[in-house]
C-alpha positions as CSV (number, residue, x, y, z in Angstrom):
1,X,17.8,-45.3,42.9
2,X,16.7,-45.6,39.8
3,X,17.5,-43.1,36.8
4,X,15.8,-44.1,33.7
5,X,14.1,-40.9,33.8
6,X,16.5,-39.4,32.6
7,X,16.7,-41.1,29.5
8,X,12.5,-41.2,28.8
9,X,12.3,-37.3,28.8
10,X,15.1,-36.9,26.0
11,X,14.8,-36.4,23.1
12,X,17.5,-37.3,19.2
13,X,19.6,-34.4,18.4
14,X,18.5,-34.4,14.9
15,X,14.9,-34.3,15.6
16,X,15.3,-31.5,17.8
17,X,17.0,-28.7,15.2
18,X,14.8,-30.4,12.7
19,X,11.8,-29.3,14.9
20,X,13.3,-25.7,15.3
21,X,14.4,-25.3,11.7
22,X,10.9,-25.9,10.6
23,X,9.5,-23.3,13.2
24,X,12.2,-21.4,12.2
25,X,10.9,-21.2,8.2
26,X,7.4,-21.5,9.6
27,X,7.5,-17.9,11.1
28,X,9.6,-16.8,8.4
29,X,7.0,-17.6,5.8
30,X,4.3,-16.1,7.9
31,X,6.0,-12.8,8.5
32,X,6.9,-12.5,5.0
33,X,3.3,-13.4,3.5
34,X,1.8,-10.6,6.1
35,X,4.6,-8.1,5.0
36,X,3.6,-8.3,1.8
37,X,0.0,-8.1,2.3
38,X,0.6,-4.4,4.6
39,X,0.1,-1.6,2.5
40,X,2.8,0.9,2.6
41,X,3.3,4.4,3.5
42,X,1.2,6.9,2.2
43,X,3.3,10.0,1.2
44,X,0.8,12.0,0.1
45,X,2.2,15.5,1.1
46,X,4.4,16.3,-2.0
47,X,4.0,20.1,-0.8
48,X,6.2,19.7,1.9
49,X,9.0,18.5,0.5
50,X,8.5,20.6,-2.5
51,X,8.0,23.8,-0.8
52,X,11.7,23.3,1.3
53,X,13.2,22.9,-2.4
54,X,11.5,25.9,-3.4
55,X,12.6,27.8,-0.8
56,X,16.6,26.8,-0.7
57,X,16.3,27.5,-4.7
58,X,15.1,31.5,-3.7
59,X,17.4,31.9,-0.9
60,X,21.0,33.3,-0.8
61,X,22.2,34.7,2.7
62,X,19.0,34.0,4.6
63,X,16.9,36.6,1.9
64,X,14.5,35.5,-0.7
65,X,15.0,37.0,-3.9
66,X,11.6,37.0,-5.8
67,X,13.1,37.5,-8.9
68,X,14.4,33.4,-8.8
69,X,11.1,32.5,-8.6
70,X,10.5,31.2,-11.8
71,X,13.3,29.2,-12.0
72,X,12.3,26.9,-8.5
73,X,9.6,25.2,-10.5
74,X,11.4,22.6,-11.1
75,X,12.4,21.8,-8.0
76,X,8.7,19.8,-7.3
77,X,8.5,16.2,-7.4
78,X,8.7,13.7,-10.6
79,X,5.2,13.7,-12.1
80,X,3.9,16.6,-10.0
81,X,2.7,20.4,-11.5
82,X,4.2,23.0,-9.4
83,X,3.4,26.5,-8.0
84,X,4.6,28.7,-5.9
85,X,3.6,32.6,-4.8
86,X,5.3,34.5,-2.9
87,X,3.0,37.2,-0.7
88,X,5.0,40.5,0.8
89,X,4.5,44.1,1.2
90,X,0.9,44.2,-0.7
91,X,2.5,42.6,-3.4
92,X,2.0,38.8,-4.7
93,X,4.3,37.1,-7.4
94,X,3.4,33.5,-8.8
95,X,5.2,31.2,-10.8
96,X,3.4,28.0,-12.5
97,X,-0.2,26.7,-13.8
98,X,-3.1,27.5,-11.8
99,X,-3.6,25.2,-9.0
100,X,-6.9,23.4,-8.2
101,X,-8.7,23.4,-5.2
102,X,-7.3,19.9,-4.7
103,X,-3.5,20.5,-4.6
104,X,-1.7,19.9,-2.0
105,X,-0.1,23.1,0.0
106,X,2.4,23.6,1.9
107,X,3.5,27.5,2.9
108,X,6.8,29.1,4.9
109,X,7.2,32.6,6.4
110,X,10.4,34.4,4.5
111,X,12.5,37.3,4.5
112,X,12.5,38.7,1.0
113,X,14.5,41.1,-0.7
114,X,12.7,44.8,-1.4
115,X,15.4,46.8,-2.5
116,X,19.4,47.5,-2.2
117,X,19.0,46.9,1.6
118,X,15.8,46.1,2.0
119,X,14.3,43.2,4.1
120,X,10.5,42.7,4.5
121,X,8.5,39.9,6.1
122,X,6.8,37.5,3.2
123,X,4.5,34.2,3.1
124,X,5.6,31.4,0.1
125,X,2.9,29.3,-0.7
126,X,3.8,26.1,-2.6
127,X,1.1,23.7,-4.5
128,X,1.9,20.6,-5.8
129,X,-0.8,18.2,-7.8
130,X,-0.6,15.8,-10.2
């Protein structure tokens, strides 16, 4: 019996990881050149993030203090306005410019501090825009 072929279907060493090294850069070029062509991820919510800043800056022992208000505006995003208001008991502090209608918002339910004692339900509101 004849083997020869065996020997017909082979193929050099050399030319064979040649061939798979140049597949190899081949798909590497291709998936960088579409990588770089996918745009990335839009963050466009600043408020979010902002508004969970705000919110650790006015809280101490689980109680928002409306009086720190002021001071969390600069807890927003580089390049961002800020501002924040805090709605409880019939009664509405803000801190910041003006908003537009175009801001983006983001708002938490609270506890904040009334009085010596005093806890009462609250909304904050945070707007962030450039």
């Amino acid at each position: 019996m004849r083997r020869s072929w065996a020997r017909e279907a082979q193929t050099e060493p050399l030319a064979a990881v040649v061939a798979v090294v140049v597949v190899a850069l081949a798909l590497a070029l291709y998936a960088g050149a579409f990588e770089a062509n996918v745009p990335g991820p839009v963050d466009r919510n600043h408020a979010e993030a902002a508004a969970d800043r705000v919110e650790r800056a006015l809280t101490a022992g689980g109680v928002t203090r409306p009086g720190r208000l002021a001071a969390a505006l600069d807890r927003g995003p580089d390049g961002y306005r800020i501002n924040a208001t805090l709605d409880f008991g019939g009664r509405t502090e803000r801190a910041g410019p003006a908003a537009p209608e175009v801001a983006d918002t983001a708002s938490r339910r609270v506890s904040v501090r009334t009085g010596p004692g005093e806890v009462a339900p609250a909304r904050l509101e945070v707007r962030v825009w450039t």
